[in-house]
C-alpha positions in Angstrom: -2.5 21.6 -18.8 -0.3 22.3 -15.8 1.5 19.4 -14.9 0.9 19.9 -11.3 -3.0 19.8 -11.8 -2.4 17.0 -14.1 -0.8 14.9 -11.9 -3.3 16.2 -8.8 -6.6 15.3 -11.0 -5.2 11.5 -11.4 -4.0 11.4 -7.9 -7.8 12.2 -7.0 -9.5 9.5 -9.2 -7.1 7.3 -7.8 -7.4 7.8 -4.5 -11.1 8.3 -4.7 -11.6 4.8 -6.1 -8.9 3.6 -3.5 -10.8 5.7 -0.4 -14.1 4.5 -1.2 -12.8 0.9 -1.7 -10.4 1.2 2.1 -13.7 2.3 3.5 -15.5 0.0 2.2 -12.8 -2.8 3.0 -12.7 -0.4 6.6 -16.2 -2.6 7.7 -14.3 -6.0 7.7 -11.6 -4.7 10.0 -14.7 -4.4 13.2 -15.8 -7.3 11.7 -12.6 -9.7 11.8 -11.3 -8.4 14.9 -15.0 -8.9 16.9 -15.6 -12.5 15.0 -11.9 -14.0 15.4 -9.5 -13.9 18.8 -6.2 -12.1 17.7 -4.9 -15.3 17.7 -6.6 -16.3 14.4 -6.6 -13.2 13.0 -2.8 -13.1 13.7 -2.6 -16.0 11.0 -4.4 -13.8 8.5 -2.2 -11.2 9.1 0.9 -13.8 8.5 -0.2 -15.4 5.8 -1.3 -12.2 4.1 2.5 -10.7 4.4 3.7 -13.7 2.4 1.0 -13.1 -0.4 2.4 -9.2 -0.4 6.3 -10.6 -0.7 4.9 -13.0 -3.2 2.9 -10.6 -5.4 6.1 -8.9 -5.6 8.1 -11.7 -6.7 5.7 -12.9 -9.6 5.5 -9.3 -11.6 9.2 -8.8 -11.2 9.2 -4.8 -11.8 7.5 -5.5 -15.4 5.0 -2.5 -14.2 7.7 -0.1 -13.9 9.8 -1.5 -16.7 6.3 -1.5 -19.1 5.8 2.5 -18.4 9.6 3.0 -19.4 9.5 0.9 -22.5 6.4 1.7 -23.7 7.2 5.5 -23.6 10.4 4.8 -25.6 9.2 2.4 -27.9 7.1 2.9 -31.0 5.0 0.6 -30.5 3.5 0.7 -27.4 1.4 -2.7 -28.0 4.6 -4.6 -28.8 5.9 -4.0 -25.2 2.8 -4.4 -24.0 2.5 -8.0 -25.1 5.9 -9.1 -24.9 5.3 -8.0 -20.9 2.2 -9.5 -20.9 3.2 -13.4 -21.9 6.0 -13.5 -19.7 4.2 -12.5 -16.5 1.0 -15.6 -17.8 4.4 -17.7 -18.2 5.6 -17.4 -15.1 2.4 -17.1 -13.3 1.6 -21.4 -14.6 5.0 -22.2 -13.1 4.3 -20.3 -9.9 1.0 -22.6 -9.7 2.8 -25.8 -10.6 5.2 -25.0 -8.0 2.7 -24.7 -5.5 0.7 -27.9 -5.8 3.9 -29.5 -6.2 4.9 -27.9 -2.5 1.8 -28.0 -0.6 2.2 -30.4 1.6 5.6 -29.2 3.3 4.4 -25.2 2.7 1.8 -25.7 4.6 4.0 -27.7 7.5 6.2 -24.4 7.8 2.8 -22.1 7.8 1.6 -24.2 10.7 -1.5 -24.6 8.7 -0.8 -28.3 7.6 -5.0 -29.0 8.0 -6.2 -25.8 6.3 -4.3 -26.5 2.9 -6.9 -24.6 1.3 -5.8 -21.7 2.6 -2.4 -21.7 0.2 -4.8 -23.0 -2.4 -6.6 -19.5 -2.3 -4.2 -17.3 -2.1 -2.0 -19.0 -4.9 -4.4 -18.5 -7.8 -5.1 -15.0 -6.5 -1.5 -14.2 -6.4 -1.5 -15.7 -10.1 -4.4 -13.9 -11.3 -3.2 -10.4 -9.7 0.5 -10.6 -11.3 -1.5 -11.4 -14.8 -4.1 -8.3 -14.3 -0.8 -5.7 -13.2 0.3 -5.3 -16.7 -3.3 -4.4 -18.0 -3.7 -1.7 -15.1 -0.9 -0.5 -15.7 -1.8 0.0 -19.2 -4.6 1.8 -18.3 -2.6 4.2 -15.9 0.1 4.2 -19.1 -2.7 5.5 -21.1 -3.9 7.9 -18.4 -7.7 6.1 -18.1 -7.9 6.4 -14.3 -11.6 6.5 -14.6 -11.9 3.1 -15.8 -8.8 1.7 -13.5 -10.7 3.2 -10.2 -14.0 1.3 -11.6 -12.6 -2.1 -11.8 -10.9 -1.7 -8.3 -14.2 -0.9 -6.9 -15.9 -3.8 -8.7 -13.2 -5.7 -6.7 -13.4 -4.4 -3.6 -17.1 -4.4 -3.9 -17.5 -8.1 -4.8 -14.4 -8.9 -1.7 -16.6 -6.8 0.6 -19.8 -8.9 -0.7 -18.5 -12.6 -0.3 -17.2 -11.8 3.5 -20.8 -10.0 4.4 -22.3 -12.7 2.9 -20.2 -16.3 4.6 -19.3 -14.1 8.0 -22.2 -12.8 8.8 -25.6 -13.6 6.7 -24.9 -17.4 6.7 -24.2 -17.9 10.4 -27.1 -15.8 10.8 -29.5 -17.9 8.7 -27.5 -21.3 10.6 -28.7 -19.8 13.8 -32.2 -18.4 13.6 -33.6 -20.7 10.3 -32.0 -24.5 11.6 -34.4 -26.0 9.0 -33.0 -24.2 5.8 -29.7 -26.0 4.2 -27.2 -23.2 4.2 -24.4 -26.0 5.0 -24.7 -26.8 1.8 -22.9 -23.8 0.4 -21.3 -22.8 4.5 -19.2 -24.3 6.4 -19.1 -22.8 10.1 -15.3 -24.7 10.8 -14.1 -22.9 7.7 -13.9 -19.6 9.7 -11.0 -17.5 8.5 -11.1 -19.2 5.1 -13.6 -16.9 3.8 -11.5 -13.9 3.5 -8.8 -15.9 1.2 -12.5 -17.2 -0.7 -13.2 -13.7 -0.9 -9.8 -12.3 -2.5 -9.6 -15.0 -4.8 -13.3 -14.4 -6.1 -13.0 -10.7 -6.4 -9.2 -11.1 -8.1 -10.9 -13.5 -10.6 -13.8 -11.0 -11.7 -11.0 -8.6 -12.2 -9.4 -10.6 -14.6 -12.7 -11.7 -16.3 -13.3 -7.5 -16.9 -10.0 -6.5 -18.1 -10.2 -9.4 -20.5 -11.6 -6.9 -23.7 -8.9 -4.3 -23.0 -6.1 -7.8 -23.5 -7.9 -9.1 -26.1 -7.8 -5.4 -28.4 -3.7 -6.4 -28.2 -2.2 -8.4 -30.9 0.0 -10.7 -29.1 3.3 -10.9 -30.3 6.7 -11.5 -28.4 9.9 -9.6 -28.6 12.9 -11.8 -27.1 15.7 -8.7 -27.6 12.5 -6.4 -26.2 11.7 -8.7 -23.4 15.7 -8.9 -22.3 15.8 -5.2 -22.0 13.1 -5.0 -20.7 14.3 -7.7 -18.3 17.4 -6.0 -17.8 16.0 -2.8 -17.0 13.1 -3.9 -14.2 15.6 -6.7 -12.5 16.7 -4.5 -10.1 13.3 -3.0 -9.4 12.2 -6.5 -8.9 14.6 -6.1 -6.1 13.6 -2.5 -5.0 10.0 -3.9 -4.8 11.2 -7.0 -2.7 12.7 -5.4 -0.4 10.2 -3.0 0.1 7.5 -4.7 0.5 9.4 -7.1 3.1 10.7 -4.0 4.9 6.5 -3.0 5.1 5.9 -6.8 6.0 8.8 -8.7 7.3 7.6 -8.0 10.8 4.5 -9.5 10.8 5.9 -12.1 9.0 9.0 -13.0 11.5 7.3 -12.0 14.5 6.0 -15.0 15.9 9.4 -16.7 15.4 10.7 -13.8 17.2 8.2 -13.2 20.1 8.6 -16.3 23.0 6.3 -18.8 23.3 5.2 -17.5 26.9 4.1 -14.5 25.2 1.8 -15.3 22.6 3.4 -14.9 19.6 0.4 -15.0 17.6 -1.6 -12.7 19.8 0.8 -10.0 19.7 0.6 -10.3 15.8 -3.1 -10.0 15.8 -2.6 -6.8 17.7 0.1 -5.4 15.3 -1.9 -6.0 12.4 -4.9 -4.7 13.5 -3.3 -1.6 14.6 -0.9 -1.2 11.7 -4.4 -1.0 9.3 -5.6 2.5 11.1 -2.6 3.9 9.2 -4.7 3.0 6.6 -5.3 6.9 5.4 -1.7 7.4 5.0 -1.3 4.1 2.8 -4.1 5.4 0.5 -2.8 8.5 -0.2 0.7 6.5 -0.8 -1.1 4.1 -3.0 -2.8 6.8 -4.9 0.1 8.8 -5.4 2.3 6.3 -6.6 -0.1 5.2 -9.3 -0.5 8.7 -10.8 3.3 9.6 -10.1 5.0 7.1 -11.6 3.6 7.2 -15.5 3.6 11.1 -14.7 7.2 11.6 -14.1 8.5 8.9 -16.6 6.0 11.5 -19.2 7.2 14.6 -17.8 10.8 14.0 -17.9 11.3 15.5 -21.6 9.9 19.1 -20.5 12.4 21.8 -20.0 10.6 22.3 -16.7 10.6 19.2 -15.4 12.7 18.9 -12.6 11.1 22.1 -11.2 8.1 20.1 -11.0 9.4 17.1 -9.4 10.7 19.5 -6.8 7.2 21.2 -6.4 5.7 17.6 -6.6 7.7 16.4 -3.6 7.2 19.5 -1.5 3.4 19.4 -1.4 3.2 16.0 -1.4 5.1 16.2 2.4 2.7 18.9 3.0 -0.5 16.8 2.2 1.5 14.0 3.9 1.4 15.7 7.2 -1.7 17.1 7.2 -2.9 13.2 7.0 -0.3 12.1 9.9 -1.5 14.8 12.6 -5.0 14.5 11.4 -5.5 10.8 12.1 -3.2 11.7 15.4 -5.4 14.1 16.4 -8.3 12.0 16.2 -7.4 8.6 16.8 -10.5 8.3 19.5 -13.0 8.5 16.1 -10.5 6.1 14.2 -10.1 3.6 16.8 -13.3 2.7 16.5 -12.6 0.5 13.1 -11.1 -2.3 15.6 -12.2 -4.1 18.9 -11.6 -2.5 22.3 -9.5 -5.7 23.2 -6.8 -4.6 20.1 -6.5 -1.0 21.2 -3.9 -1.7 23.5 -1.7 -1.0 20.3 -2.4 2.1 19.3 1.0 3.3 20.5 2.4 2.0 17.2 0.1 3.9 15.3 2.4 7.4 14.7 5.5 5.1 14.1 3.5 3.1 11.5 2.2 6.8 10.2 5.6 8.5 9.8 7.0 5.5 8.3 4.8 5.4 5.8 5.2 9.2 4.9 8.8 8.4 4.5 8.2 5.4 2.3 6.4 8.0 -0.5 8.9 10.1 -0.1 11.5 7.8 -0.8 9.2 6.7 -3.9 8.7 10.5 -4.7 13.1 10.4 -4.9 13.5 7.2 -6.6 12.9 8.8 -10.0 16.3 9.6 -10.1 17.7 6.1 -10.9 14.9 5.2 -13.0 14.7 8.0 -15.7 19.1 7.6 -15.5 18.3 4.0 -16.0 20.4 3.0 -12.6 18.1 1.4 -11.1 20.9 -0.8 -9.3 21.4 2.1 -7.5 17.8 1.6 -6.1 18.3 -2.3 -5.5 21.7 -1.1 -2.9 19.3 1.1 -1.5 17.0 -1.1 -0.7 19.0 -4.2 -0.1 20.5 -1.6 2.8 16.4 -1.1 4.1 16.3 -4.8 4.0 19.4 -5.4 6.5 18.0 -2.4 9.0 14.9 -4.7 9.0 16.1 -7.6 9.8 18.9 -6.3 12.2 16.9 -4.2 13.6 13.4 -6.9 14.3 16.1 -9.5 15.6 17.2 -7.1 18.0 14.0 -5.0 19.1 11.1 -7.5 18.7 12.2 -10.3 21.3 12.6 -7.2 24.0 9.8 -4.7 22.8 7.4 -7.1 21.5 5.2 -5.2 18.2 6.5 -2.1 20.0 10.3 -3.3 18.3 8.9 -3.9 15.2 7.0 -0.4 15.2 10.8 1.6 15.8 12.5 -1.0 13.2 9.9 0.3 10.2 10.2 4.1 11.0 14.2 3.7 11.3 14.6 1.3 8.2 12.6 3.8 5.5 14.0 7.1 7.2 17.1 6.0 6.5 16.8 4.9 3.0 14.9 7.7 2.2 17.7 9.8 3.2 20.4 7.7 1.4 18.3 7.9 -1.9 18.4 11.4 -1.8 22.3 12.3 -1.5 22.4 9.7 -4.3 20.3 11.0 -6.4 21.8 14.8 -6.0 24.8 13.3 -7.2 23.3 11.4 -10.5 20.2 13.4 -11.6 20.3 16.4 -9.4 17.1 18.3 -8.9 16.9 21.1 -6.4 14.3 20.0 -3.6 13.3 22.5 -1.5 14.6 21.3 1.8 15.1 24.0 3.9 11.0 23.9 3.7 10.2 20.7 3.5 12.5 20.3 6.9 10.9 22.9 8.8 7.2 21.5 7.8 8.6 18.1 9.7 9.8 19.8 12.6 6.7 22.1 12.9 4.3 18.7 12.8 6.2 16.9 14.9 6.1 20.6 17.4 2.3 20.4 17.1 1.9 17.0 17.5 3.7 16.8 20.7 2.4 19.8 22.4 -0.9 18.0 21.5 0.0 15.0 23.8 0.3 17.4 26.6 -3.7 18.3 26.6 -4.7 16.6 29.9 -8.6 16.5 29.0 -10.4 13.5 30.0 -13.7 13.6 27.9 -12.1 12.7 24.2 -14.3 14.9 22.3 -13.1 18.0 24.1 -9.6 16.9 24.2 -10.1 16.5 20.0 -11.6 19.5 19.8 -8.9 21.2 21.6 -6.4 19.8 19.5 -8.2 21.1 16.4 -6.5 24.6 16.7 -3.2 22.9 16.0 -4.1 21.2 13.1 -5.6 25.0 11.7 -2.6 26.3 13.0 -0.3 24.3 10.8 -2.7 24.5 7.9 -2.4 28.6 8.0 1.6 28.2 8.0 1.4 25.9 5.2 -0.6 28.6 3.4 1.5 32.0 4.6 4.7 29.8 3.5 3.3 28.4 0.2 1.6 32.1 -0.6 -1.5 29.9 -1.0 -3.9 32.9 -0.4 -5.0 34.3 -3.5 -5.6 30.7 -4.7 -7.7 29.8 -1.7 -9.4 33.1 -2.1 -10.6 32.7 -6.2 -11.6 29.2 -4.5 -13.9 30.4 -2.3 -15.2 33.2 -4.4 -16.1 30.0 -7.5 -17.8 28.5 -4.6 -20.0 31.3 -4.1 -20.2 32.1 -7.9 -21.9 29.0 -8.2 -24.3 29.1 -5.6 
């Protein structure tokens, strides 16, 4: 099978599962930001940072480090397992670290009544890191049909338990005052629910994959595990860092914002606005969890590095398309949060591109993982970290989310940039740049003569804007010599009718 279409088919069933699942999870943002004050749900979007740092930190890079091993190995299983005890392992001592720190975590969260809250969110951190190494297995063993079901099941259940607490029980409270829903509600519990909600769903998850763990023979490997170990260590540190250069924002920004400004409430508005990048992220999410058992597969063909050249080029391409689509027609996507948050939909294209060059920078970071440098990676990303930092310190306390918008676009630009001059010196493969630049400068071109269309009724002004978007799409296909392809298309389309 062409690898391309391979790699295309997964990236589909992934992000199908992951699309119908974000738009799914898409009703909660209206609802959130219409029952809580930014304020509130600027503490969701805090705590919620930590428990993405944290997820991190307890799988360590075993994901990445399970797909290498178990490719090289014989036996797949052994690596499998070996993996698999030493995330449950740490996972206990996570939990026992916890309860033993509860009282002073919850102090620096400011949350030192709602305990609960880290209670939550501990066990479902705990019960994801023990799940990752069984979807990974199933992406290992290419059954993205059965990995997108079990994410829906989770997502479906998450959505479920918020409907349910946020707004069928207050409803009941306030139009049936005789029946007992107290008993199972609590009105003062308010944000709670969504950490009840996670924690639910995460434990279902680990409830269904238990037949596919229970098929393993368990059995652990020390020498396996140390290489294994050895290998993923600095991915552990790659993931870190990424994720905190995604999160550190909204996790430092209320120490960063003065008091006089509502820290919180400019959080609330950061996160809110930060989630209608959410299209981008899912095509991210979906691509990563095709690409990265794809390319470790791939890389014995003679052709592979033509493909990972190919791969990166339409990725930007499909990348793009996304970026000045949701531009374009940010008056239809606004509509996911409450009118009093869209005074931040300035950060939205910042938030946008930045993400774009975050999967390109995943797309390049095959290099150091198939030469088994991932080191490299860990400098790489240790230098992302810094620009975050640096740059939030300096930006954030002036700009407000506005800082923290520029600091995320400059940080993964620049590391996407590093990774590849470093790569083209360890594992060389000849991207197509010269086209991949000029499809960034023409979207950028299009998007801001699109900013110049002085229409007042939105629907117009979107519809004008819609030649642009066809205008880049018919570049894309005159460059790419994608006519033939889109004309047998069309003519199975009409075969079949």
């Amino acid at each position: 099978m062409n690898p391309l279409k391979k790699l295309a088919g997964e990236t589909v069933i992934y992000g199908a599962s992951s699309i119908i699942g974000r738009l799914l999870n898409w009703l909660l943002v209206p609802l959130y930001t219409n029952l809580f004050i930014p304020e509130q749900y600027g503490i969701v979007t805090n705590l919620m940072s930590y428990v993405a740092i944290l997820l991190v930190v307890l799988t360590y890079g075993m994901e990445t480090g399970y797909f290498r091993f178990a490719s090289k190995e014989k036996e797949s299983d052994l690596t499998f397992s070996t993996s698999f005890i030493s995330l449950i392992v740490t996972s206990v001592l996570f939990l026992i670290a916890i309860a033993s720190f509860l009282n002073p975590l919850s102090l620096y969260l400011d949350i030192p009544a709602n305990k609960s809250y880290i209670i939550l969110l501990a066990l479902t951190l705990a019960f994801d890191a023990i799940t990752s190494l069984p979807f990974a297995k199933l992406r290992q063993e290419n059954r993205a049909v059965r990995y997108a079901g079990l994410k829906l099941i989770n997502i479906g259940v998450n959505l479920g338990i918020n409907l349910f607490f946020l707004l069928l029980c207050p409803w009941i409270y306030n139009n049936f005052p005789e029946f007992p829903i107290t008993k199972i509600w609590n009105p003062e519990f308010g944000i709670g629910y969504i950490f009840l909600a996670i924690f639910v769903s995460s434990f279902i998850n680990l409830l269904l994959l238990l037949p596919d763990i229970l098929k393993v023979q368990f059995r652990l490997d020390r020498k396996l595990l140390f290489k294994i170990l050895g290998y993923s260590s600095p991915i552990l540190i790659v993931s870190i860092c990424g994720t905190l250069n995604i999160n550190l924002d909204k996790m430092i920004m209320p120490e960063l914002i003065p008091e006089a400004q509502n820290p919180f409430y400019q959080t609330g508005i950061y996160g809110a606005n930060y989630k209608l990048a959410v299209i981008m992220t899912l095509f991210i999410q979906a691509f990563r969890y095709s690409f990265e058992p794809f390319f470790f597969s791939q890389a014995k063909e003679k052709n592979s590095k033509q493909v990972y050249a190919d791969v990166l080029k339409y990725f930007v391409i499909f990348g793009l398309i996304i970026f000045l689509s949701v531009m374009f027609y940010l008056d239809i996507v606004k509509i996911l949060i409450d009118s009093s948050y869209h005074e931040g939909l300035k950060i939205v294209p910042y938030v946008l591109l930045a993400n774009l060059f975050f999967g390109i920078f995943f797309s390049l970071s095959l290099w150091y993982k198939l030469t088994d440098n991932t080191r490299f990676g860990a400098y790489i990303a240790i230098i992302g970290t810094i620009i975050t930092v640096v740059l939030n310190i300096l930006l954030v306390p002036k700009f407000g989310y506005m800082g923290a918008a520029y600091s995320v676009l400059a940080c993964f630009f620049t590391i996407t940039v590093i990774s590849y001059l470093a790569g083209q010196k360890y594992y060389p493969v000849q991207y197509d740049l010269k086209r991949i630049l000029f499809y960034l400068f023409l979207a950028l071109v299009v998007f801001i003569a699109s900013t110049y269309i002085g229409i007042e009724n939105q629907w117009l002004k979107m519809a004008a804007k819609t030649p642009l978007l066809l205008l880049f799409g018919v570049v894309v296909i005159q460059k790419e010599r994608l006519w033939g392809s889109l004309g047998k298309l069309i003519g199975v389309s009409k075969s079949r009718k």
